[in-house]
N, C-alpha and C positions, 0 to 999 in steps of 0.2 A: 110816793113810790107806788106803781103800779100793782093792783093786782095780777099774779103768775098765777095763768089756769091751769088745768093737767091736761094731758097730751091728745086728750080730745077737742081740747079748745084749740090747742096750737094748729092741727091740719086743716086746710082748707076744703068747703067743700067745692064740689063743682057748682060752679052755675048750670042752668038749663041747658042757656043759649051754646056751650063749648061741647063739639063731636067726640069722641072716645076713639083712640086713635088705637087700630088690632098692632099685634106682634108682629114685627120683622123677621123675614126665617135665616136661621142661622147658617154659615159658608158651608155646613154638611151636608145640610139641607138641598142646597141651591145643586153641587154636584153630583147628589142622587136623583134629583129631577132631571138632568141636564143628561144622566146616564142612562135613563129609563125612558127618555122624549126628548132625542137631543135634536137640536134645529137642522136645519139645510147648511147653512152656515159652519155647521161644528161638521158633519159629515163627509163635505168638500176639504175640509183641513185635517181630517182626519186619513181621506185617503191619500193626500199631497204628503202630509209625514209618512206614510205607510211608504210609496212610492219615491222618495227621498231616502227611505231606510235600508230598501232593495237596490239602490245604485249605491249605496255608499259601503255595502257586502261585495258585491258582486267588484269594485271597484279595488276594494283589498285584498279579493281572491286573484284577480290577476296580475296585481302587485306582486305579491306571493311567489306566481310560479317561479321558475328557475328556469330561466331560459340562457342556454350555456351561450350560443351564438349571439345573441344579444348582446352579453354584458360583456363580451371580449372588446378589446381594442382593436384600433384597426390594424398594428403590428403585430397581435398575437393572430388576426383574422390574416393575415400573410404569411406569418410563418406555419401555420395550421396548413394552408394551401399551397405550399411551397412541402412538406412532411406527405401531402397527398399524390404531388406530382411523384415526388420521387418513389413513394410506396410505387405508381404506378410504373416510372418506368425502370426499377425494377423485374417488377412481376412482370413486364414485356419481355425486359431480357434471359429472364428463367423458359419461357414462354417459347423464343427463338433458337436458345440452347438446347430444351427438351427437342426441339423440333428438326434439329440439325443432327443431333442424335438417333432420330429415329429414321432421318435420310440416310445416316452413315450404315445404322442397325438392316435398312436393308438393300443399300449396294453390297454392304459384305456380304448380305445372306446371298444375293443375286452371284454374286462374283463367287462365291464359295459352291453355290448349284451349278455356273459354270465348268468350274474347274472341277467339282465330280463327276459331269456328265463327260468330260473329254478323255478324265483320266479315265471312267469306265469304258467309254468307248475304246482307248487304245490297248486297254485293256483286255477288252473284247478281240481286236487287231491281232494284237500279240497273239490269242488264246489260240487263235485259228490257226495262225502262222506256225507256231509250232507244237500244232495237233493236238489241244488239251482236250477239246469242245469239238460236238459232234456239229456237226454244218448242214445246212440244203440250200439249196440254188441252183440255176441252171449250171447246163455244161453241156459233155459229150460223156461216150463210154469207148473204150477201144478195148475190142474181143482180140488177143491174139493168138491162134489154136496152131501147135506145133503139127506139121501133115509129112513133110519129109527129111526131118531135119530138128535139130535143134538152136532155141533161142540160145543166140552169146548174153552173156550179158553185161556186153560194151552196147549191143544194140537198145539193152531194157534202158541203161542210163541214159544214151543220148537221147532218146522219145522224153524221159524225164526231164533230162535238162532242156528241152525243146517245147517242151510246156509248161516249163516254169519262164518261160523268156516269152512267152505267146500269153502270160495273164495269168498262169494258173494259180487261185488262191486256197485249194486243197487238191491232195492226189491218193486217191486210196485204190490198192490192189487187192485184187478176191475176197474184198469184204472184211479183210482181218490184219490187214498193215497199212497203216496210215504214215503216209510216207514224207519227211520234213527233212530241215537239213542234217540233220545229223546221221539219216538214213543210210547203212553200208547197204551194199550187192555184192554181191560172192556168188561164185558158182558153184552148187552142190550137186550128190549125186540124183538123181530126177528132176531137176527142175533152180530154182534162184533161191538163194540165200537172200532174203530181204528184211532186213534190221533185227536179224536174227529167226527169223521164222522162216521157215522151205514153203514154198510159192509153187505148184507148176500147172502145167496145161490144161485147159487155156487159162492164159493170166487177163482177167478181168480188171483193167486201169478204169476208175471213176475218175474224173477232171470237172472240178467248180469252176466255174471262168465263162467268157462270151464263148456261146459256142460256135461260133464261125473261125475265130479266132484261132482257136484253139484248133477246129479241125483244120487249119491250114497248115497247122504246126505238124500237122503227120504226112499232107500228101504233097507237098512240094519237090520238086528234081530231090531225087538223091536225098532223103530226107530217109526218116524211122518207115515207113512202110514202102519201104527199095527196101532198106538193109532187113528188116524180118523175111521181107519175100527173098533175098537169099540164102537167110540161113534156114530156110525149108518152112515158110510159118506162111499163113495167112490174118489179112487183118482190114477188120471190121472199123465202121467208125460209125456211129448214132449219137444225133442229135438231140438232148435232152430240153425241155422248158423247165423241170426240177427233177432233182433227184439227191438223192442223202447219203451224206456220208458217215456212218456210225463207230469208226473204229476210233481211238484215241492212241493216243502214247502215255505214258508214264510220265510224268518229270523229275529231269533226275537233278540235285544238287549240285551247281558244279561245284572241282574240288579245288582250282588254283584260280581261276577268275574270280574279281570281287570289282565293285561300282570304284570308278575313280571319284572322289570325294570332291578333287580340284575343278570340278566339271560343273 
């Protein structure tokens, strides 16, 4: 049986001729060199992931949105546009109706300015006619001055009635009886009873109306200035381009006349 040496005997030594091989560096190692001095190689692959990382964000972000028109069908993308027609032609016909209204809003306005202007005017008409309203316009003037004689007064009416039939649209005497239909004449003592007021010499007739007209109405055959010149009167006649007539009437309520309703 062999001699067993102690454990200095058992390890070998090196020979001369055998190199001594250094330490391998450990995988930590290798990775903090590679982070501190990393090659060409690793920094081309490092920006290609970095640039891989930014398309695959950016790609989920607009994944993401929510785009309502997109994910609709094509039947819901119809009845959608079919919901818009009709909004629209709605809102057309709101549109045609306000507007037909505001044609109606101003024929009546026009047709109602109409109809006040005519009714003021006959208004106006009337006022004249029986003597509310003081007037100017041409006309004439007839002076008739009593010289040997006195005026009848069958003569003052017919001159009247003979210038209301020759145009006349107002007739006022001595400035203070404006004379219309309802006008009496009476004979009083000095002079004419006319619509209740005594009138006398000379009686001053103003006449609105054309005045050529109108003065033919006093000098034709046997007309109002024959019959003054014989009941003792002389009489004047001028030509006016305006002249005024200031006097009015009252008006009085009638008391058995009323509007026929059936009319």
């Amino acid at each position: 049986m062999p001699d067993v040496d102690g454990p200095d005997e058992l390890a070998p030594e090196p020979t001369p001729d055998q190199p001594t091989t250094p330490d391998q560096p450990t995988g930590r190692e290798r990775l903090r060199r590679a982070m501190l001095r990393p090659s060409r190689g690793q920094v081309v692959v490092a920006v290609l992931l970095a640039l891989l990382g930014y398309a695959a964000v950016t790609q989920v972000r607009f994944t993401n949105v929510d785009d309502t028109y997109a994910s609709l069908r094509e039947q819901d993308l119809i009845d959608l546009l079919n919901g818009l027609t009709n909004t629209s032609q709605r809102a057309e016909s709101e549109i045609a109706r306000l507007e037909r209204t505001r044609d109606d809003l101003r024929s009546s306005t026009g047709a109602r300015e109409a109809a006040l202007a005519q009714a003021q005017k006959q208004s106006d008409n009337l006022s004249i006619m029986a003597g509310l309203v003081p007037v100017t316009g041409p006309g004439i003037r007839v002076t008739v001055t009593e010289t040997d004689g006195t005026v009848d007064v069958d003569s003052m009416v017919d001159l009247v009635q003979e210038l209301r039939t020759a145009g006349a649209e107002a007739i006022q005497i001595n400035e203070q009886v404006r004379v219309v239909a309802q006008t009496s004449f009476e004979d009083a003592v000095g002079g004419i009873e006319v619509g209740g007021q005594l009138v006398t010499s000379p009686y001053v007739i103003d006449v609105i109306g054309q005045p050529r007209a109108l003065h033919g109405a006093v000098d034709f055959p046997k007309g109002p200035r024959e019959q003054f010149e014989q009941d003792g009167a002389t009489v004047e006649v001028d030509e006016l381009d305006s002249l005024d007539i200031e006097s009015v009437v009252k008006p009085r309520k009638p008391e058995y006349a009323e509007p026929d309703s059936s009319q």
